[in-house]
DSSP file (Angstrom, degrees, kcal/mol; ACC not computed):
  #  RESIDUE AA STRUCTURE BP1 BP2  ACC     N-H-->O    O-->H-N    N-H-->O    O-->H-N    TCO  KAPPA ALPHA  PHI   PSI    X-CA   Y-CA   Z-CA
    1    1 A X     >        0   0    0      0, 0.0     4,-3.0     0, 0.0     5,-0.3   0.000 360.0 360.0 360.0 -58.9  -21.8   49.8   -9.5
    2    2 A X  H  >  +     0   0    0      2,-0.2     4,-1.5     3,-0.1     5,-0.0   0.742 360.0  50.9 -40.4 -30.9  -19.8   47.5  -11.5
    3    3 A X  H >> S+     0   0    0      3,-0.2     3,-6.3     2,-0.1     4,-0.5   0.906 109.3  52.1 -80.4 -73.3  -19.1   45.4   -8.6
    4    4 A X  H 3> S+     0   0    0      1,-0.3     4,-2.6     2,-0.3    -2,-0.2   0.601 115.4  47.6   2.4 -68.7  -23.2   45.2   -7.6
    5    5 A X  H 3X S+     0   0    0     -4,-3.0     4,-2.5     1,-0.2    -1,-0.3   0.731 108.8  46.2 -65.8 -18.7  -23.6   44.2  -11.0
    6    6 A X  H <X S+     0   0    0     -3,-6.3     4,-1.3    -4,-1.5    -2,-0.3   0.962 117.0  49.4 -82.0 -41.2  -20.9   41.5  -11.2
    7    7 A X  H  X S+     0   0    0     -4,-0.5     4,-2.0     1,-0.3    -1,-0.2   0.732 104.9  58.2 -39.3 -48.6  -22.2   40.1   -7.9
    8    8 A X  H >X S+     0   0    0     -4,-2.6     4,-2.1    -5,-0.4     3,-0.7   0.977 105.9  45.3 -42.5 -74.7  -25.2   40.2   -9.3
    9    9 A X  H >X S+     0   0    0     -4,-2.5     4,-1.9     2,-0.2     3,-1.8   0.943 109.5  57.3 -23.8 -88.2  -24.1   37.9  -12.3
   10   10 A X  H 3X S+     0   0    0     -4,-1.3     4,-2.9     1,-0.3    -1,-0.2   0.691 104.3  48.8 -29.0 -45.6  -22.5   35.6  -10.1
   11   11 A X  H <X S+     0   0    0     -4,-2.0     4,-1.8    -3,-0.7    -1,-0.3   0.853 117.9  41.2 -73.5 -30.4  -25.5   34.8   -7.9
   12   12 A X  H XX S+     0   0    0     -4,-2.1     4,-2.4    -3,-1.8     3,-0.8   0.997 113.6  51.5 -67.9 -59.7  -27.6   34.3  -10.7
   13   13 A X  H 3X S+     0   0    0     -4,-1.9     4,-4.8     1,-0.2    -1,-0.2   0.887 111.6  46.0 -32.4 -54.5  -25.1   32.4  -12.5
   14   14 A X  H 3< S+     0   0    0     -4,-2.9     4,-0.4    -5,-0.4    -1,-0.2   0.652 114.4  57.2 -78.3  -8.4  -24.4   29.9   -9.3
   15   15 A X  H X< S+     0   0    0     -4,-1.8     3,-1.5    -3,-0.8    -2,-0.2   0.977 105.1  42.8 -37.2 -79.3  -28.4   29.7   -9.1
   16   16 A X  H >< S+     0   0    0     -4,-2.4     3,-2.3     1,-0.2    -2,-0.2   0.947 110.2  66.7 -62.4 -51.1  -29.1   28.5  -12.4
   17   17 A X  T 3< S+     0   0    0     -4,-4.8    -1,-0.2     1,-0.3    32,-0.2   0.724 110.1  31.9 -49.4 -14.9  -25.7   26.0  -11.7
   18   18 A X  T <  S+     0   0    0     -3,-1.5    -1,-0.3    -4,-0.4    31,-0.2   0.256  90.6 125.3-141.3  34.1  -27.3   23.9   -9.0
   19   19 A X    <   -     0   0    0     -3,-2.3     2,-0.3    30,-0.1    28,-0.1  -0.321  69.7-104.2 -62.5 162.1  -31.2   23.9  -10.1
   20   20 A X        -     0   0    0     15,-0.3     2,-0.5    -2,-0.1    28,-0.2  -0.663  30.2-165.3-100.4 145.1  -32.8   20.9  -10.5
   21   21 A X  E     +A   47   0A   0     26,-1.0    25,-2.0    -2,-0.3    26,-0.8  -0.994  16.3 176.2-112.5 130.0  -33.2   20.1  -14.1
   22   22 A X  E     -AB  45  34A   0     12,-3.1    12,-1.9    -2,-0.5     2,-0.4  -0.940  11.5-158.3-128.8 161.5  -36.1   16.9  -14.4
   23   23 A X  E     +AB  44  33A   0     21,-2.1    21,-1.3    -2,-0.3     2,-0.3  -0.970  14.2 172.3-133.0 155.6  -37.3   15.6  -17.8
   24   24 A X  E     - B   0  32A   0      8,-1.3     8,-2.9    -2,-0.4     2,-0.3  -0.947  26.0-122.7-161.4 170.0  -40.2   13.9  -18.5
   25   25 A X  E     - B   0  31A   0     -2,-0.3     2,-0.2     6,-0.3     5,-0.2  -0.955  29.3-140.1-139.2 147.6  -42.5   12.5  -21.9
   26   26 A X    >   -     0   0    0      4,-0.6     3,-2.6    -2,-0.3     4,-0.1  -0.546  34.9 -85.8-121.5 172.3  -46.0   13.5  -22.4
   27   27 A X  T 3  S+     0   0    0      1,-0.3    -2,-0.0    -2,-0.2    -1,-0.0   0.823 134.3  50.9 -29.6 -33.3  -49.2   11.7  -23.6
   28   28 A X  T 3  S-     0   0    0      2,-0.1    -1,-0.3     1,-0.0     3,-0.1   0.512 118.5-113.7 -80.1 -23.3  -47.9   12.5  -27.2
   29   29 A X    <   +     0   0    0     -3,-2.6    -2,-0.1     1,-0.3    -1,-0.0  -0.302  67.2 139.9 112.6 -65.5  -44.1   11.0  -26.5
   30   30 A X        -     0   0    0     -5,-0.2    -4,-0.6     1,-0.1     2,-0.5   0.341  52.2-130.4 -67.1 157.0  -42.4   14.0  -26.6
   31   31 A X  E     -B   25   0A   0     -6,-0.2    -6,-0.3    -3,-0.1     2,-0.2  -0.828  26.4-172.9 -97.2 145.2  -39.9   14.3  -24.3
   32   32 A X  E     -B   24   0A   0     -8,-2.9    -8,-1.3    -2,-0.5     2,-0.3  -0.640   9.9-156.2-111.6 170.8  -39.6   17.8  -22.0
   33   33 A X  E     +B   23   0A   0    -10,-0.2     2,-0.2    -2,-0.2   -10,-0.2  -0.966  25.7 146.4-156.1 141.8  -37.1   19.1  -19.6
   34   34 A X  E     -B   22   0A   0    -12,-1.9   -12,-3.1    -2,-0.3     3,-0.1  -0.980  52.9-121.2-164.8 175.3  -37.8   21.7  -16.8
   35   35 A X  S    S+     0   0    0     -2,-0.2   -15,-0.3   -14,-0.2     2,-0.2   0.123 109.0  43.0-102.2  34.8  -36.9   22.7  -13.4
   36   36 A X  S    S-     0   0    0    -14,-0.2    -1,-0.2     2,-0.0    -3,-0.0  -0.660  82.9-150.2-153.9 103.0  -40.5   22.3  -12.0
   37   37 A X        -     0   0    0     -2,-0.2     2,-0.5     1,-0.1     5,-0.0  -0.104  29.6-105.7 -75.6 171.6  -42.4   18.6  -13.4
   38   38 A X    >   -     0   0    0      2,-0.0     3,-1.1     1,-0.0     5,-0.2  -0.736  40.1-104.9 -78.7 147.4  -46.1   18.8  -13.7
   39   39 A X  T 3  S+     0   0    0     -2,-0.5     3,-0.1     1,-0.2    -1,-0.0  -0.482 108.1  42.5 -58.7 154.3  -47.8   16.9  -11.0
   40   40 A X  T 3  S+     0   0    0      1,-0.2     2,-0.5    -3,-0.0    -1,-0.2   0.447  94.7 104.9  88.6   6.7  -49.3   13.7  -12.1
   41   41 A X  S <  S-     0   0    0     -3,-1.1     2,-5.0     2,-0.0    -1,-0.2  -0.911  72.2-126.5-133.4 146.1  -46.0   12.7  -14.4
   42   42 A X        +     0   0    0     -2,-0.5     2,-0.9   -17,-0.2   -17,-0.1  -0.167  45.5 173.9 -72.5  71.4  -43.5   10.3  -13.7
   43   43 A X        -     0   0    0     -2,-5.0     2,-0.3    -5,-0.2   -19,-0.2  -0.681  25.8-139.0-110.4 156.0  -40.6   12.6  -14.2
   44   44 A X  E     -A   23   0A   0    -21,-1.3   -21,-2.1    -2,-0.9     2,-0.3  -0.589  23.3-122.3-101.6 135.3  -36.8   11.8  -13.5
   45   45 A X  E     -A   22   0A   0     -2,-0.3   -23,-0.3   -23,-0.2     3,-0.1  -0.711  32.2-174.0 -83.3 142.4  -34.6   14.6  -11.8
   46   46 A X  E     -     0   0A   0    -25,-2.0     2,-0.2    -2,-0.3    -1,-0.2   0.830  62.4  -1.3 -92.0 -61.0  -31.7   14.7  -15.1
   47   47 A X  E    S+A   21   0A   0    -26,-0.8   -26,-1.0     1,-0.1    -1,-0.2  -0.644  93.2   7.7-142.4 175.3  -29.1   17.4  -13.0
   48   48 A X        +     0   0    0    -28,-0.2   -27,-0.3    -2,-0.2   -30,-0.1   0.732  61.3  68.9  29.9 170.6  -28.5   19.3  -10.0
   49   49 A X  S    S-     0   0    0    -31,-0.2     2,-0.4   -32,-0.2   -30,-0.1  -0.165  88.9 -68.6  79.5-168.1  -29.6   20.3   -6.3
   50   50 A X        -     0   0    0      4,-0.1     4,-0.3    -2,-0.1     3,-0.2  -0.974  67.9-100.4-112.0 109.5  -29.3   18.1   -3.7
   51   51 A X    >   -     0   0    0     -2,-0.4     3,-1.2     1,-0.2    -2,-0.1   0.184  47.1 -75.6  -5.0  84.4  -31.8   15.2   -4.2
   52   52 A X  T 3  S+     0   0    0      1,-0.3    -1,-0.2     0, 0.0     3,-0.1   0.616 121.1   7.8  35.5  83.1  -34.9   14.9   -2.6
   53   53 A X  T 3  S+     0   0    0      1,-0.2     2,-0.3    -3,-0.2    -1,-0.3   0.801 103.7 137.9  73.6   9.0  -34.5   13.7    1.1
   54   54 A X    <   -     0   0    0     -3,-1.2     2,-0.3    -4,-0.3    -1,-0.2  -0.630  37.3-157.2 -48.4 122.3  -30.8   14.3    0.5
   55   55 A X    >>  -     0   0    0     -2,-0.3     3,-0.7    -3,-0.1     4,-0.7  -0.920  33.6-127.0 -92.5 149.6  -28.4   16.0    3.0
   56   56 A X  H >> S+     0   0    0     -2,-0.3     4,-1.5     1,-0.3     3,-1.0   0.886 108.7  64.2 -63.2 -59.9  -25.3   17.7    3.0
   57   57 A X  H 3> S+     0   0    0      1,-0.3     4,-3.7     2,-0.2    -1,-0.3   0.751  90.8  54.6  -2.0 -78.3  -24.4   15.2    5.6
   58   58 A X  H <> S+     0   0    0     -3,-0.7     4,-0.6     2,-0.2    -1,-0.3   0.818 109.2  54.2 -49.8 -52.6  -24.6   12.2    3.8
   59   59 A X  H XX S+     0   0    0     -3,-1.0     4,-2.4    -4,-0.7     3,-2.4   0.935 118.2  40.6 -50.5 -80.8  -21.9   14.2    1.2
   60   60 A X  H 3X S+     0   0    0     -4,-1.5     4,-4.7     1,-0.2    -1,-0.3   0.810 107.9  54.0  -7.3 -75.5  -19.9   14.7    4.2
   61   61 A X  H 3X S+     0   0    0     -4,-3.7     4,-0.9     1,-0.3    -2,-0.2   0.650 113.8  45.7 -54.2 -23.0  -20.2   11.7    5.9
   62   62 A X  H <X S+     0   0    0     -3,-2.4     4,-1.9    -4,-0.6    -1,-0.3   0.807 107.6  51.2 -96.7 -33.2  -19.0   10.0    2.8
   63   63 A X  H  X S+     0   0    0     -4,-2.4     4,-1.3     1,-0.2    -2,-0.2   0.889 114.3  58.2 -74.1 -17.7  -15.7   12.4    1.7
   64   64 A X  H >X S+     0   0    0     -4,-4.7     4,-2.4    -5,-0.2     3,-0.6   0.985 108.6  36.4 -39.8 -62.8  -15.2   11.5    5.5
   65   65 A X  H 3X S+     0   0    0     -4,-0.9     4,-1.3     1,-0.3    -2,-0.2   0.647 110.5  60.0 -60.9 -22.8  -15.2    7.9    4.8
   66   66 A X  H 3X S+     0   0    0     -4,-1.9     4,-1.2     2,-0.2    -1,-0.3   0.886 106.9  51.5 -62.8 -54.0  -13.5    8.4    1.6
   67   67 A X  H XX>S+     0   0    0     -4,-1.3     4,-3.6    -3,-0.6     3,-1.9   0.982 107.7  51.2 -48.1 -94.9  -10.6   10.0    3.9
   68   68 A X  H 3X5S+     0   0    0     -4,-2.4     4,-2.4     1,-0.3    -1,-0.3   0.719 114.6  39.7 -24.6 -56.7  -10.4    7.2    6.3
   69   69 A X  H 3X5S+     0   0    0     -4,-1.3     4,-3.0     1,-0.2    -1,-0.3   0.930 110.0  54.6 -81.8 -27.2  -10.1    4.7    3.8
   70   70 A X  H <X5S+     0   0    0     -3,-1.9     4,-2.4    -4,-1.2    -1,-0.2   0.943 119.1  42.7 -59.2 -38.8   -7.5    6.8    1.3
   71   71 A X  H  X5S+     0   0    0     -4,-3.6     4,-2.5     2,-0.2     5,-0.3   0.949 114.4  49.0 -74.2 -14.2   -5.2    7.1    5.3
   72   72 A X  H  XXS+     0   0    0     -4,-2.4     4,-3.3    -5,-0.5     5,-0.5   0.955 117.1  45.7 -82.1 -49.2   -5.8    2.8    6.3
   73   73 A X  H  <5S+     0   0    0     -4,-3.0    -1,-0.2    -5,-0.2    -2,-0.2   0.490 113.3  47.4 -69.3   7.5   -4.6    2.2    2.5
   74   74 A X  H  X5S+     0   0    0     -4,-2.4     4,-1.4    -5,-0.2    -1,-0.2   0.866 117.9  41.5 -18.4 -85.0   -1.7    4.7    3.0
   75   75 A X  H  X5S+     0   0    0     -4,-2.5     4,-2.7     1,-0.2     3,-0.4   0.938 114.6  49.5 -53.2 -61.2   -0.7    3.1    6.2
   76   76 A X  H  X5S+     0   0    0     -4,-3.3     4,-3.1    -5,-0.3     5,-0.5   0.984 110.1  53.1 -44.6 -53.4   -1.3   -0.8    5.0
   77   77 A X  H  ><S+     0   0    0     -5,-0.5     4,-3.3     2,-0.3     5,-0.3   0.924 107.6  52.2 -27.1 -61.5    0.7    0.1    2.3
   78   78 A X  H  X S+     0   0    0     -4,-1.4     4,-2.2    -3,-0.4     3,-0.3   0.991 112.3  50.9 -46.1 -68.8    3.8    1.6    4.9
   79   79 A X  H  < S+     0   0    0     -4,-2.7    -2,-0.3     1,-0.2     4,-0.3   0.775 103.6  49.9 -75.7 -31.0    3.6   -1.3    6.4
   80   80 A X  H  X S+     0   0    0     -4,-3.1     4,-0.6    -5,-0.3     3,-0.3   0.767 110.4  52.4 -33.3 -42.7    3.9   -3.9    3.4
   81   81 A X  H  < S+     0   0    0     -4,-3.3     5,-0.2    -5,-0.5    -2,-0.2   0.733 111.7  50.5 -88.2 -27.1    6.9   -2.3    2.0
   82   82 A X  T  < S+     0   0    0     -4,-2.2    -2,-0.2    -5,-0.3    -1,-0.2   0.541 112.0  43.5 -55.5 -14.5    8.3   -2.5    5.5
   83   83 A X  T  > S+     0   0    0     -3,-0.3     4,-1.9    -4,-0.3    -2,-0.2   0.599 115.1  49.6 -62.4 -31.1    7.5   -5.8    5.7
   84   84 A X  H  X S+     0   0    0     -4,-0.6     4,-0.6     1,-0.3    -2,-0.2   0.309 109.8  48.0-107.7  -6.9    8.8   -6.3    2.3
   85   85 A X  H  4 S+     0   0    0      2,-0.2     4,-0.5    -4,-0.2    -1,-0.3   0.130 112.2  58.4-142.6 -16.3   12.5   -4.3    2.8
   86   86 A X  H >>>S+     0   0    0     -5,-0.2     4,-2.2     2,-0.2     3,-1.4   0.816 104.9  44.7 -87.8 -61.3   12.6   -6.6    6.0
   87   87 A X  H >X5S+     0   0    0     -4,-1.9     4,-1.8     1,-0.3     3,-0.7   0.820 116.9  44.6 -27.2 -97.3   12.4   -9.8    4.2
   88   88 A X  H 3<5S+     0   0    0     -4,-0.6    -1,-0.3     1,-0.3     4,-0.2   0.324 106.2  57.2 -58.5  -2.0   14.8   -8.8    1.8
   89   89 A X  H <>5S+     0   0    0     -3,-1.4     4,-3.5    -2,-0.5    -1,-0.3   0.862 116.1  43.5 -79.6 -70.9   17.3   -7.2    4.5
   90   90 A X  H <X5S+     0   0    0     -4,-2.2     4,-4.9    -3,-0.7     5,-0.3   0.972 111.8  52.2 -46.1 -53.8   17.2  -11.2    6.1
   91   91 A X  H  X<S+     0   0    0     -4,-1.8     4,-2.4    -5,-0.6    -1,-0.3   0.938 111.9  39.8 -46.1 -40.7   17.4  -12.8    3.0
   92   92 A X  H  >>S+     0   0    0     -5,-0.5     4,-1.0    -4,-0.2     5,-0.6   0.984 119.2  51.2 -70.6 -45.2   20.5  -10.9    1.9
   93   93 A X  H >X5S+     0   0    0     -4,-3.5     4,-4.0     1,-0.3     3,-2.7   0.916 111.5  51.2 -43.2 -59.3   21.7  -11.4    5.9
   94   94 A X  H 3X5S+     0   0    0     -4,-4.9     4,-2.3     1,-0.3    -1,-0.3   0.921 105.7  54.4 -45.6 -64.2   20.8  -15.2    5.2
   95   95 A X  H 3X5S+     0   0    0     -4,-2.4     4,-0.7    -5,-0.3    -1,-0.3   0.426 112.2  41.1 -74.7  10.8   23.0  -15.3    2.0
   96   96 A X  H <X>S+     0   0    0     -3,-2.7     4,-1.9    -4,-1.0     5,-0.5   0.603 107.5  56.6 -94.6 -33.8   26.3  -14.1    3.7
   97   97 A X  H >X<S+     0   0    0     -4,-4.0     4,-3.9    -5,-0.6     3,-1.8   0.968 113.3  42.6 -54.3 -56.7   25.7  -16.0    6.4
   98   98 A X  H 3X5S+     0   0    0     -4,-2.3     4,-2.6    47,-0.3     5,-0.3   0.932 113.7  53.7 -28.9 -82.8   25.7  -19.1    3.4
   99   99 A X  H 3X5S+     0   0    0     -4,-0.7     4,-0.5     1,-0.3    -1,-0.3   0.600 108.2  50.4 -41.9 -29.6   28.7  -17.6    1.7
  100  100 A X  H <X5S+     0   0    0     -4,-1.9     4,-2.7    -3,-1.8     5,-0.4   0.787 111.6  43.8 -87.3 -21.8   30.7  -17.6    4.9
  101  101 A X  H  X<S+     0   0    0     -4,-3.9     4,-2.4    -5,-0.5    -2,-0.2   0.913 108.3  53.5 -71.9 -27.7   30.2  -20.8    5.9
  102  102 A X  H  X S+     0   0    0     -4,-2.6     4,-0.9    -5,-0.4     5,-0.4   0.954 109.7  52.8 -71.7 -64.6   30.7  -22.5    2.7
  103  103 A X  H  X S+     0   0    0     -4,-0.5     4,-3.7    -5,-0.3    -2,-0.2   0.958 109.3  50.8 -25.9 -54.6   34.2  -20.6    2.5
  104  104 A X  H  X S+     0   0    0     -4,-2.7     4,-1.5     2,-0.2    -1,-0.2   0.901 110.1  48.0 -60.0 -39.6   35.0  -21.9    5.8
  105  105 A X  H >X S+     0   0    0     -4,-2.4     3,-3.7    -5,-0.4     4,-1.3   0.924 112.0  52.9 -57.7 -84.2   34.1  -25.6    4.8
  106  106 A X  H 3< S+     0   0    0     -4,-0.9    -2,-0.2     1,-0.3    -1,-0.2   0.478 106.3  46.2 -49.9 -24.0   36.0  -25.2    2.0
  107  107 A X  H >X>S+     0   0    0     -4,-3.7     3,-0.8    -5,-0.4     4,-0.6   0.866 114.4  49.9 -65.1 -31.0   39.2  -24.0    3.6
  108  108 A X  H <<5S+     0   0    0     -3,-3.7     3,-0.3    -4,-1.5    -2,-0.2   0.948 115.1  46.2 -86.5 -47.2   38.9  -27.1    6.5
  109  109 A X  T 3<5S+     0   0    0     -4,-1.3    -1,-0.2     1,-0.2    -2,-0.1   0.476 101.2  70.8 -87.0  25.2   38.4  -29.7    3.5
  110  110 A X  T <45S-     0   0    0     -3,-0.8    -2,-0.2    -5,-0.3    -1,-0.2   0.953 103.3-123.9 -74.3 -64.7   41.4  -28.0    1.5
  111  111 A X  T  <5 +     0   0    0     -4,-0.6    -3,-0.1     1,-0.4     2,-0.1   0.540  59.6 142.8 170.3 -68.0   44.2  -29.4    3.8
  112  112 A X      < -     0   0    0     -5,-0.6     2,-0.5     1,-0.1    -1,-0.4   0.012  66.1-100.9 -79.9 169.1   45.7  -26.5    4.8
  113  113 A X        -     0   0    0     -2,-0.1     2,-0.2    -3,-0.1    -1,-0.1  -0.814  44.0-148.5-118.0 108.9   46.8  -26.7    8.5
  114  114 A X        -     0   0    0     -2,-0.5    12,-2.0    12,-0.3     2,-0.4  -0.653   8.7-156.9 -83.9 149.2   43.9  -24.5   10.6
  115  115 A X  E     -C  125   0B   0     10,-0.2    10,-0.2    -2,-0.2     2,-0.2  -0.905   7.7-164.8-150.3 130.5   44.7  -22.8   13.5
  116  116 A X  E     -C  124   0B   0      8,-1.5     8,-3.0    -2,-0.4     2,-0.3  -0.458  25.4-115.2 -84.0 159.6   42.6  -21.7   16.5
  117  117 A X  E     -C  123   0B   0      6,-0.2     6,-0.2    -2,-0.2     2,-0.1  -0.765  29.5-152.1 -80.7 132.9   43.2  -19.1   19.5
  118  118 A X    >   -     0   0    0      4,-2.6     3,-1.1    -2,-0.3    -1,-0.0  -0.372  39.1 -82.0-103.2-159.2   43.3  -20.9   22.5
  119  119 A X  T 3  S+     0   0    0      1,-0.2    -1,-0.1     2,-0.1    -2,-0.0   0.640 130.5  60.6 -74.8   4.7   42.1  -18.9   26.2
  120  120 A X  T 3  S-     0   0    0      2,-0.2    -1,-0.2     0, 0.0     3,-0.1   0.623 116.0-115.0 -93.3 -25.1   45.7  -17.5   26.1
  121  121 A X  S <  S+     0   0    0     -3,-1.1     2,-0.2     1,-0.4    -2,-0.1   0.486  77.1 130.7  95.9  -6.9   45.7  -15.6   22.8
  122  122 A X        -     0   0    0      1,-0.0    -4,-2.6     2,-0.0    -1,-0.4  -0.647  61.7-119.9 -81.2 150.0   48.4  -18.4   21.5
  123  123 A X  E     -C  117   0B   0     -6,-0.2     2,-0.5    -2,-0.2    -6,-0.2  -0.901  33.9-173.6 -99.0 124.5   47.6  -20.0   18.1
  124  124 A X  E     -C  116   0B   0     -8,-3.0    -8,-1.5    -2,-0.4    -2,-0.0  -0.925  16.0-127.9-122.0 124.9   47.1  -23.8   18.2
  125  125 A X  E     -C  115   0B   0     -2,-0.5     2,-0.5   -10,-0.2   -10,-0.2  -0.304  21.1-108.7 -72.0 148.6   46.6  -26.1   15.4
  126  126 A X        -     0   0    0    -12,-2.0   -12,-0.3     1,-0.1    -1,-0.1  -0.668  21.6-146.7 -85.4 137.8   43.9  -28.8   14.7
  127  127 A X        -     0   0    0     -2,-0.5   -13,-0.2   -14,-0.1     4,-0.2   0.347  38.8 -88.4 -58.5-158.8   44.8  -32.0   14.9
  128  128 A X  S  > S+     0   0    0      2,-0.1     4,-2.3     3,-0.1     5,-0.1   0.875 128.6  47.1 -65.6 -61.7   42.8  -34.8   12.3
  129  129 A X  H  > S+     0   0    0      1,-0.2     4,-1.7     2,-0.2     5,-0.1   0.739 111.7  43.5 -54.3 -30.6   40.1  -35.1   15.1
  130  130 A X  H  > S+     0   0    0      2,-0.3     4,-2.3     3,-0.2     5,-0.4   0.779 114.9  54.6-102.1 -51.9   39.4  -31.5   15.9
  131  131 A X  H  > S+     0   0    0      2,-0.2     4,-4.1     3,-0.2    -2,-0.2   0.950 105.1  48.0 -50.7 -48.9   39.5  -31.0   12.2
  132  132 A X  H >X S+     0   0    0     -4,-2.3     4,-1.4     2,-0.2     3,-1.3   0.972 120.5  44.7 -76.3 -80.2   36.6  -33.9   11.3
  133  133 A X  H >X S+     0   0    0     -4,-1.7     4,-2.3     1,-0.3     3,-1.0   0.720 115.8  48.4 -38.1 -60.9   34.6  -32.1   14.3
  134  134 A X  H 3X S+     0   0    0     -4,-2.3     4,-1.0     1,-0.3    -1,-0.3   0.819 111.3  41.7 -25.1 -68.0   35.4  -29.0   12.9
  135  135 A X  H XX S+     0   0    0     -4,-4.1     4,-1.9    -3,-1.3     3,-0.8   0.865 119.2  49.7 -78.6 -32.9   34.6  -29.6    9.5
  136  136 A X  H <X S+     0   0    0     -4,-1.4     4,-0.9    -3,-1.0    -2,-0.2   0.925 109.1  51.3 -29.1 -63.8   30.9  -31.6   10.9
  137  137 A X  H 3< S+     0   0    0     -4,-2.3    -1,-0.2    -5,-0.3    -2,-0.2   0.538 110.7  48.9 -71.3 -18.9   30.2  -28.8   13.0
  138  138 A X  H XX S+     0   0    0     -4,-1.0     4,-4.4    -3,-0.8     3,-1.6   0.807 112.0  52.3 -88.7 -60.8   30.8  -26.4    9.4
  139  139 A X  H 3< S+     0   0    0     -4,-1.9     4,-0.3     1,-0.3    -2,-0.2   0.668 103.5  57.1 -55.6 -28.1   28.4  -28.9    7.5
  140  140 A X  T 3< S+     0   0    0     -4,-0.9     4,-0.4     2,-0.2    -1,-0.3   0.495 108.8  44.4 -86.4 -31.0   26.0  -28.4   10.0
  141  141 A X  T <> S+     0   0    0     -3,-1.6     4,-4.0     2,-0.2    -2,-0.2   0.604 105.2  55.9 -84.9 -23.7   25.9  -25.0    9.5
  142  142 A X  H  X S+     0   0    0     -4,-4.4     4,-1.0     1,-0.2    -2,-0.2   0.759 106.4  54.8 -78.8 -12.2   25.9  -24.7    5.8
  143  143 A X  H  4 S+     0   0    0     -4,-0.3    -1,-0.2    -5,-0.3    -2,-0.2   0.853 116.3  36.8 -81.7 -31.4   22.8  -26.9    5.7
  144  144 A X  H >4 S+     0   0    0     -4,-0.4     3,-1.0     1,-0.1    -2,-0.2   0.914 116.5  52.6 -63.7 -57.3   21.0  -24.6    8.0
  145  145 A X  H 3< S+     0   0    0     -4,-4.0   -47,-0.3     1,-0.2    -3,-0.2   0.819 116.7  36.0 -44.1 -45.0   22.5  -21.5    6.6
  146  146 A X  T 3<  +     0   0    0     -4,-1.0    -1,-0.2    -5,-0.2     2,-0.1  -0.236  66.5 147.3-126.1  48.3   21.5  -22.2    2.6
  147  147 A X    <         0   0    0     -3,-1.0   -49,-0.1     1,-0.1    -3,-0.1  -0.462 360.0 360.0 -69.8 150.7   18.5  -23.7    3.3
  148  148 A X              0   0    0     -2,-0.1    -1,-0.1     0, 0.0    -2,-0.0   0.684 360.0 360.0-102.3 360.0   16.7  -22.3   -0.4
């Protein structure tokens, strides 16, 4: 019995929750509100139901669309901060590349006596000439390398 009656409640309750409430003003001014207007007055739905020429559809059709756009800005998103953590992966790549080469210059125009591997695995020194290529061929990369 108790359940009947809470059932009861409930339907009634969820009734009254999605009736149309409309309000309207009468010859006098005053303003009324009811869930049924008179004919012949311009009255304005206030709450509830589903509108007038309304569908469930539409409701649908739109938390669909809602969907769709919530997963393409998701994705675009993925893919900007993957764009964005590739960039900054090169850039740092870019500024060791910078940082060796600059090292390297600076060891050829210390002085110091360089020495290459020749196809034998023996270590051979550079001459003056081999050095000035050397050190060209260095310059050439550090302008490329630390471009800003």
């Amino acid at each position: 019995m108790k359940r009947a009656l809470s059932l009861l409640i409930a339907v009634v309750a969820a009734s009254t929750v999605s009736a149309q409430v409309y309000t309207w003003r009468d010859a006098s001014g005053k303003v009324h509100y009811s869930d049924t207007p008179p004919p012949g007055v311009d009255a304005k739905q206030v709450r509830g139901g589903v509108p007038s020429g309304a569908d469930g559809g539409a409701q649908r059709r739109s938390l669909n669309e809602q969907e769709q756009d919530f997963r393409k800005r998701r994705t675009e998103s993925a893919e900007k901060q993957a764009k964005s953590e590739k960039e900054l992966a090169e850039a740092e790549a870019r500024r060791q590349d910078c940082e060796r080469a600059r090292a390297q210059l600076q060891a050829l125009e210390s002085g110091q006596r360089v020495t290459r591997f020749n196809d034998k695995g023996e270590a051979v020194f550079l001459d003056d000439a081999e050095r000035a290529q050397e050190i060209e061929r260095v310059r050439k990369a550090v302008g490329q390398q630390c471009k800003p």
